[in-house]
N, C-alpha and C positions, 0 to 999 in steps of 0.2 A: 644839482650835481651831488651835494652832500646828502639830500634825502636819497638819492639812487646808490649811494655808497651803502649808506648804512640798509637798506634793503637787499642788497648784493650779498652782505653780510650774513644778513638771517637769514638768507634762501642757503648758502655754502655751509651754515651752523645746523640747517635745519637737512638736508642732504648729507653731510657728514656724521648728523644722528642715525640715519637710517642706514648709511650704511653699514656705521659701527656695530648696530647691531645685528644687519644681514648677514657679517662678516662672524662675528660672535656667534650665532645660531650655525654657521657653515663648519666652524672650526672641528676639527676633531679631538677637543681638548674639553674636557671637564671638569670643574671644579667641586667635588662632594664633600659638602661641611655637616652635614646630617651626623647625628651621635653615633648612630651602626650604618652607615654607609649604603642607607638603604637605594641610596641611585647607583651604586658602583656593582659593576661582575665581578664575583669572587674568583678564586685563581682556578678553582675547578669547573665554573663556568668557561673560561680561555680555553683550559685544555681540552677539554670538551667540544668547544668547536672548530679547536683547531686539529683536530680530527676525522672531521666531516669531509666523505668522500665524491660523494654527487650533490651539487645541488637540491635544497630545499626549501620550497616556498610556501610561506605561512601567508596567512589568509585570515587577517582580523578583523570580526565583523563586530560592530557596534549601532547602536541606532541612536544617533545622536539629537535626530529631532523628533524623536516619540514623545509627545504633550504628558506631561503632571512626571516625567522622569526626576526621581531625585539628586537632588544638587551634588550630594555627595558621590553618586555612583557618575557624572555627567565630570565631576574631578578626579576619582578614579580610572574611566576610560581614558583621561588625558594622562594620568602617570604608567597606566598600561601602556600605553602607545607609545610613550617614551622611552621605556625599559626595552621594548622590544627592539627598537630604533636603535638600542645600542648595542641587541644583541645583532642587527644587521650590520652596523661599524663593526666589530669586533669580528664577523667571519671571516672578512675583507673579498666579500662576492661570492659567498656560501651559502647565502640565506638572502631570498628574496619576499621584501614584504610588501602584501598588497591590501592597502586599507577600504573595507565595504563598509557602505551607513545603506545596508537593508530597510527598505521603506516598506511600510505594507502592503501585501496584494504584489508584488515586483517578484520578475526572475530570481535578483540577487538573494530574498526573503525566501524565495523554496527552495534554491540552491544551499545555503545556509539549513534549514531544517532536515535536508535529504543528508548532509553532511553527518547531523548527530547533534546541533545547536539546540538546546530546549531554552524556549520563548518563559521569558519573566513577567508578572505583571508589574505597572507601574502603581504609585502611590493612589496618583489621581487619575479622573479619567478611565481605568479599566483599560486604557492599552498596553496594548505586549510592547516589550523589546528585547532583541539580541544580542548580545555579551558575550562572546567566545571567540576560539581562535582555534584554527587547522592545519597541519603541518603536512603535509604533500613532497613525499619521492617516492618519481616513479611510479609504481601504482601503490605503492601503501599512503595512507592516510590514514592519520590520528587525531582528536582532537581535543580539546578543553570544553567542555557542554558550557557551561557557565561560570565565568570571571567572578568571581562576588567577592568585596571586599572585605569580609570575615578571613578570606585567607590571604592578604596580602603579606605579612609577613614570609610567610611561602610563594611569594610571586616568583623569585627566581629558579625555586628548585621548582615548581609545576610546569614553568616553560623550558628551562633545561630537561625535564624527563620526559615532555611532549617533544621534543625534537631529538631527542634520541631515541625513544621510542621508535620512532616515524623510520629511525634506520635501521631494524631487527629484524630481518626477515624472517627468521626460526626461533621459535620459542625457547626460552631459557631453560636450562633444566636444573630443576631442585629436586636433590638429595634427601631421602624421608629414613631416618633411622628410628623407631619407639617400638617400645613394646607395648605400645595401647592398639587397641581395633580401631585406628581411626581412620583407616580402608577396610572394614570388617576383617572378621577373624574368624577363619573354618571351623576351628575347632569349637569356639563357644559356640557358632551355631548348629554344632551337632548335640551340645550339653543344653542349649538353649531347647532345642526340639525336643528332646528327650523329655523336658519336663512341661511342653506342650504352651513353653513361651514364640514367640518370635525372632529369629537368629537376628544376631547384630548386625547393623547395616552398617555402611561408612557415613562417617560425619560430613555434618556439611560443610565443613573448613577446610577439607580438602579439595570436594567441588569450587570451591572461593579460587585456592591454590591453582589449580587447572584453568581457573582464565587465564592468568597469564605464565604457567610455568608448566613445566611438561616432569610429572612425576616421576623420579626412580628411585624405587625402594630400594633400602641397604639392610641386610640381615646383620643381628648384632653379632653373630659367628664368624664372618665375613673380618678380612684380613687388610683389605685395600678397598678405597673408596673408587666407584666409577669415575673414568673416564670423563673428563670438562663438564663437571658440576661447575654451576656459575654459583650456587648457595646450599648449603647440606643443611638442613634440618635435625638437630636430635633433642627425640621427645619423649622425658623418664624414661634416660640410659638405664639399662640393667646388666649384667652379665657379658661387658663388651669386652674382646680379645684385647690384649696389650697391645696388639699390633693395630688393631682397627683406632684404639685409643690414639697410636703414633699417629696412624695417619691424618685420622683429626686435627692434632696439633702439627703436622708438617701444613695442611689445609689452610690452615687457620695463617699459617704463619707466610705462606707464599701471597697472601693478600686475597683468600679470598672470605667471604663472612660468612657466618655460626650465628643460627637460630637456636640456642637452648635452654630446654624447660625442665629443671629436676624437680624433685617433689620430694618432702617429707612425710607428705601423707595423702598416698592414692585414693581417692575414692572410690574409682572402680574398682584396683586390686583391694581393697578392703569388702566390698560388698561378693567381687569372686574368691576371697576368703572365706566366708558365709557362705556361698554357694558349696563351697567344697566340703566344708564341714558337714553340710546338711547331705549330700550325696554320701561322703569314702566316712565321715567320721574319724579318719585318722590319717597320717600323714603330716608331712610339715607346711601351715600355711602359706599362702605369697607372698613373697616380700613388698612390702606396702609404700616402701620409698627408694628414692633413686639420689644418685651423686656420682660426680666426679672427682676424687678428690685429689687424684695424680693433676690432673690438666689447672682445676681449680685454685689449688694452692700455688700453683708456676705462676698460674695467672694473676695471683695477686687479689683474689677474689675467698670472703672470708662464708661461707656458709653449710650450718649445722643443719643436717638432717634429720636431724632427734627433736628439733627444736620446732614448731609450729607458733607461727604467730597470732595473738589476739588482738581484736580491737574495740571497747567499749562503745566508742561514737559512731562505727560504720559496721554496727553487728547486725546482720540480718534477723528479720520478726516472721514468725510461724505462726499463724493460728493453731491454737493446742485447746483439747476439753477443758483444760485448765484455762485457761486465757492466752492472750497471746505471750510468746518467746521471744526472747535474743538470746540467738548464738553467736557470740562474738568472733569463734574461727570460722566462721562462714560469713563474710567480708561485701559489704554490698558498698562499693565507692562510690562516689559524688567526681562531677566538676572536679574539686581542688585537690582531688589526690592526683591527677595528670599534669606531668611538666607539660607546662603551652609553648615552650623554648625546642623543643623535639618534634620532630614531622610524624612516629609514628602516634604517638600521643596527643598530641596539639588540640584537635576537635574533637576528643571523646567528651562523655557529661557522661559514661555510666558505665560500671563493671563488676563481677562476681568471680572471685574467686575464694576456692573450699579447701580450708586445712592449707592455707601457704605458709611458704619458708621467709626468712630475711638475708638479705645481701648486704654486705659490707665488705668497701678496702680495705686492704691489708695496710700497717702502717707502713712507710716507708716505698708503697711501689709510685714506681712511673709513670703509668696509666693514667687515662681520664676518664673516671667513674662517672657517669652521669646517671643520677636517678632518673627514670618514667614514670615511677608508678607508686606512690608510699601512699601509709596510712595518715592515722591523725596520731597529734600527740598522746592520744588516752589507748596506747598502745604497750601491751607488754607478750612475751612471750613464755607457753607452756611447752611441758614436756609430749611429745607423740604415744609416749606407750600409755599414759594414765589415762589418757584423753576417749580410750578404746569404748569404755563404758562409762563415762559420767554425761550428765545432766546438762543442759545448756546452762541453767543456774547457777552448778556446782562451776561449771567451767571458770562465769564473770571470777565468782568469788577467788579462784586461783590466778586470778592474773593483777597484776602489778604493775601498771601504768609506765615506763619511763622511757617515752619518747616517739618519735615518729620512726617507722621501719620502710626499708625500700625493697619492695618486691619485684619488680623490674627494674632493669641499668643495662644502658650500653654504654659497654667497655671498649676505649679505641686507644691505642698509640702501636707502639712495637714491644710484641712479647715476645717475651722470652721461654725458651722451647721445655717442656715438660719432662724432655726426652734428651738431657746433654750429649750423653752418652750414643746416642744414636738407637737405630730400630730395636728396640728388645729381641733376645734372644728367642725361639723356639723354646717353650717348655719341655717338649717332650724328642725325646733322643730318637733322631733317623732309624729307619731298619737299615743294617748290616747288608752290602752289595757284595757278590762276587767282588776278588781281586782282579779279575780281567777284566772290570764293567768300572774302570775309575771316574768318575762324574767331575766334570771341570769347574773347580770351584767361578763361584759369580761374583764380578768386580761389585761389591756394594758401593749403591749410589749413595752421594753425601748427602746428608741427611740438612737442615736450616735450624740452625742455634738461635738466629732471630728473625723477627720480620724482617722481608724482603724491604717491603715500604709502612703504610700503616696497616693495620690491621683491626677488624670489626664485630664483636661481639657484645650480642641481643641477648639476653639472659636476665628467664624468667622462674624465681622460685616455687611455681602452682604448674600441672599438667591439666588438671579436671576442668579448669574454664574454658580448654577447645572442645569437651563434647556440645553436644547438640542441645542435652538436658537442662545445661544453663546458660545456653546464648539463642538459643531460637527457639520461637513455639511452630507447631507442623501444623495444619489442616488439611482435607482432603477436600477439594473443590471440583465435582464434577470427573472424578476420577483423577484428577492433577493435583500433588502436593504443593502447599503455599508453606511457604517460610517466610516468617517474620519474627523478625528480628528481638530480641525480650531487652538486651543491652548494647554496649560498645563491644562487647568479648570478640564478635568475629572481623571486626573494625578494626581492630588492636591486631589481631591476628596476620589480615590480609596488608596492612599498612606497614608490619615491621618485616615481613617477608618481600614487598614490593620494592621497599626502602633498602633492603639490604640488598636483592635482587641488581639494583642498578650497577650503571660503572660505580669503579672509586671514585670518579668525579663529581658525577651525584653524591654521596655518601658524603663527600665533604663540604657539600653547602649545607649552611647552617642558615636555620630563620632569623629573619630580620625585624628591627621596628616595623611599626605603624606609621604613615604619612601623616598621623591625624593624630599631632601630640596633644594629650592632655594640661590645659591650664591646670599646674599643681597647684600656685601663687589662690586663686581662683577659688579651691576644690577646699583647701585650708582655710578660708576664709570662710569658705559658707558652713564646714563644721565650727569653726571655734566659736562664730553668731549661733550657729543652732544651741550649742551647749550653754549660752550665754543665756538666751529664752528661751528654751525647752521647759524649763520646772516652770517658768510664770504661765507660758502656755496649757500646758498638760494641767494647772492648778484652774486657771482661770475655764478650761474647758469641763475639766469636772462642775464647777461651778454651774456654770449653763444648764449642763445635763439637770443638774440637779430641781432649776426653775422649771425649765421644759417639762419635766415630770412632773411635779407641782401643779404646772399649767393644765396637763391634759388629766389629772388628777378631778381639778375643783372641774373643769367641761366635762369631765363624764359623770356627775352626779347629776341625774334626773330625774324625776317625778315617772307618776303612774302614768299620763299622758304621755311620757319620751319628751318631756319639752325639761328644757335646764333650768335649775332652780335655785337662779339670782338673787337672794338677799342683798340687801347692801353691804355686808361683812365680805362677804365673798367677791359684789360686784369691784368692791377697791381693793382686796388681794389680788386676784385676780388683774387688774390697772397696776399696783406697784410689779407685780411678775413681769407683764410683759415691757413695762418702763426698764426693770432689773435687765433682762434680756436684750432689750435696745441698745442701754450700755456695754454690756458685755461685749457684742458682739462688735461694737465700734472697739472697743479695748482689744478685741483680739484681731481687728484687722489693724490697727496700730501695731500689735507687734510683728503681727505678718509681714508689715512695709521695714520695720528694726529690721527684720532678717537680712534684706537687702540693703541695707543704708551702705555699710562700708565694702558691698561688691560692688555696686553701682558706681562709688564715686571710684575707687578704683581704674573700672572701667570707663570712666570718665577721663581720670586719669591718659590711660593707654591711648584710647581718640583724640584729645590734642596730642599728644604725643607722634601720634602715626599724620595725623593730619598735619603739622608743623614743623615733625624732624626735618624731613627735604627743603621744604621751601627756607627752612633758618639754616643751613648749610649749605643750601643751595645762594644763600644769600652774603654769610659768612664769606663763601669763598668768593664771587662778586665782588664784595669790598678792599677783601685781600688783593684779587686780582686788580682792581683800580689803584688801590694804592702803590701796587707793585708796579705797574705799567707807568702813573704820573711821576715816580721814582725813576 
């Protein structure tokens, strides 16, 4: 009877575990202790869905038993699957998901490929597997081609912009104001022909733009911007009306976002400077730079147009008669000049830009400056005008090092309007009407002193990194132009425009951690061992080298026959050498094993630790509990 008690017992403790945590896994409550909250939806993920009109159902395929898959993407599809789970709680019957594990050869595996899914290979083995997900309303479909966890910290905003995507039926329209040919320009290809060149075509950054936005140019004469621009574009402003100015900033300020790019120093208008002189000989050249400095300065936003920045460490190399060049204003960036914390920037490794400016806040504003794009610290800034005719040489020699400069920032909060006073007047005085013809003055509309909500501006001090000449190289293949790609430039380009493009919603998700924190404890230990035997190492390996050459020294000395010519002086060199060698090489695998001694026990450490935390509080409590109960 007392044996069937205490059995009674473990089946109700063992049944009560399971349910605790069937009950646990059902709940709709979450607990995220993570440092950035990487399992939680940001508030702009909520609103976002809680916007969604029809039904839509996502379709996440993974291939969970494709042989030699690595462990690590086999732990990622589990935190994918989960994020997305809560993007299904949180629609509350908006979003339906339906989980595929595509096997090979199977309907679900060419349904998935016809979708737009590109097949991965695995590690081992040489089989493919599928990793994506597809968003479905109605007859639009969108999808994610491949999940890969290099962009997990953007896991939220790439499923937040595939499911709003998925409800766009019309293309967005963006706003194009510059005065560059970067939809070609009639007139240069009539200067261009003349002198028996090729007229300018349009850049391929605008073709980029046309996938997903539907272009409408703005003249900079033009007084009012079109009609439900979802994004304006202005690229080295030039000669723009006070009122086209206004409306910019009334734009800017109603919440919607500003792509802009001034320059201190145009390349193209510099070399159609040169073009004109060699043509008229006289006349006033073009003006070689652009700014804002009404909207700029409101904005809180500090940059000099006179000023061109250099950089010693990311100066682009020329092969010259002479040898090769650096010109340090001609800027060829790495990796580490992109903030990895910003989604336009995140995955660039490469970029060129020519004759840029530097951005800096102003002290005291309210704004959040975020840098994109800086140089290195061996960074100082020259003048534009001197810069006309000197030398890439002469240039290093004038610059003066002091500090790293930011050529790209978006600027987000609530600005303040450029314009307090309201629309600027007409310059120029009406013509005089009949007295019989009185014109009914017009109620002027009020005008916005601040942001509505937040507000979003992309701004970049270079124009010349969206031509063509230094983001892509062209071939002609069989009659059909190939472009590829020379850097990140049109990456940069199409990523800050897509990014700004979206809702505010989007716009407000910020990247997140990694799931895959780095042991620092770990990381620190294995440098402060390296530094510890580094010099004995690197000494004792010169050492070696040294016998080693020695060795094949006394072996390559032989007779006329090609046979080796042993004495006994030689034959016991030769025996002490390679004895020398024996040692060494036992010495250097001794230190090779130091390297590890104090990560090992360490880790030694952590495994009882992880293997005996539980069982000693799980026992702790046990005895607590008994003692409490015989009490």
């Amino acid at each position: 009877m007392k044996f069937g008690r205490k059995s009674l017992v473990i089946a109700l403790l063992f049944l009560g575990l399971v349910l605790v945590n069937y009950l646990a896994s059902s709940l709709p409550v979450r607990l995220d202790l993570t440092a950035e909250s990487i399992y939680s939806l940001s508030a702009g993920t909520k609103a976002m869905l809680g916007k969604i009109e029809e039904p839509v159902t996502l379709e996440f395929y993974a291939s969970k038993d494709t042989g030699g898959l690595p462990i690590f993407y086999k732990n990622y599809c589990e935190r994918v699957q989960e994020m997305i789970r809560q993007y299904v709680r949180a629609s509350h019957g908006k979003l339906v998901l339906s989980v595929i594990n595509p096997g090979p050869d199977t309907p679900e595996e060419e349904r998935a490929t016809a979708a737009g899914l590109t097949p991965m290979a695995a590690t081992k083995g040489g089989e493919q597997f599928l990793f994506g997900l597809v968003a479905i309303q109605a007859d639009q479909q969108k999808v994610i081609a491949a999940l890969t966890p290099q962009r997990e910290q953007f896991l939220e905003y790439d499923l937040s912009q595939l499911i709003y995507n998925v409800q766009q039926t019309e293309k967005r329209k963006l706003g194009l104001l510059t005065s560059l040919p970067l939809q070609g320009n009639g007139l240069d290809a009539q200067m261009m022909a003349m002198m028996g060149q090729q007229p300018q075509l349009s850049q391929f950054v605008t073709s980029e733009w046309e996938r997903s936005f539907q272009l409408i140019k703005v003249e900079a004469s033009a007084t009012n911007l079109p009609a439900d621009l979802d994004v304006l574009a202005v690229i080295h402003p030039q000669n723009l009306t006070p009122k086209l100015q206004f409306a910019i900033d009334q734009f800017l300020l109603s919440g919607k976002p500003v792509f802009l790019c001034v320059d201190p120093s145009s390349l193209y208008f510099k070399r159609q400077g040169r073009m004109h002189a060699m043509m008229s000989g006289n006349g006033p050249p073009p003006n070689v730079s652009s700014d804002l400095p009404v909207l700029l300065n409101a904005y809180g936003i500090t940059y000099d147009s006179q000023q061109i920045v250099g950089d010693l460490e990311n100066a682009a190399q020329f092969q010259a008669p002479t040898g090769v060049l650096r010109n340090p204003v001609w800027l060829k960036l790495r990796r580490e000049s992109f903030s990895d914390k910003a989604l336009p920037t995140a995955l660039l490794k490469s970029a060129v830009f020519i004759e840029a400016g530097s951005l800096t806040p102003q002290a005291g504003s309210t704004l959040t400056f975020t840098p994109l794009i800086q140089t290195s610290t061996q960074t100082g800034e020259i003048a534009s005008m001197p810069l006309q005719l000197a030398q890439p040489e002469d240039i290093a020699r004038q610059i003066t090092p002091n500090g790293k400069k930011t050529i790209a920032a978006l600027v987000t909060g609530k600005f303040k309007s450029a314009f307090p006073d309201g629309a600027p007047k007409d310059l120029v005085k009406p013509e005089a009407k009949p007295a019989g013809d009185t014109p009914i003055p017009a109620v002027p509309k009020a005008s916005l002193k601040e942001s509505s909500n937040t507000s979003t501006l992309l701004i970049v001090a270079d124009s010349d990194w969206l031509f063509d000449d230094y983001s892509v190289r062209k071939q002609e293949i069989f009659g059909q132009t190939a472009v590829e790609p020379l850097n990140d430039n049109l990456a940069f380009a199409s990523n800050s425009v897509e990014f700004l493009g979206g809702s505010q919603d989007l716009i407000s998700i910020r990247g997140k951690g990694n799931s895959l924190r780095p042991f620092t404890v770990v990381r620190q230990m294995e440098i402060e061992a390296q530094k510890k035997y580094q010099e004995r190492l690197t000494a004792l390996d010169a050492r070696l080298q040294q016998v080693q050459t020695k060795l094949t020294e006394l072996r390559g000395k032989k007779n006329t026959g090609n046979r080796l010519v042993a004495t006994p002086e030689m034959a016991k060199a030769i025996e002490d050498f390679q004895k020398q060698s024996t040692v060494m090489r036992a010495e250097r695998r001794e230190i090779r094993r130091s390297l590890r001694e104090e990560i090992e026990r360490l880790e030694n450490r952590l495994l009882v630790i992880n293997l005996l935390a539980a069982p000693l509080l799980l026992g702790v409590f046990g005895l607590w509990f008994h003692q409490t109960r015989r009490k």
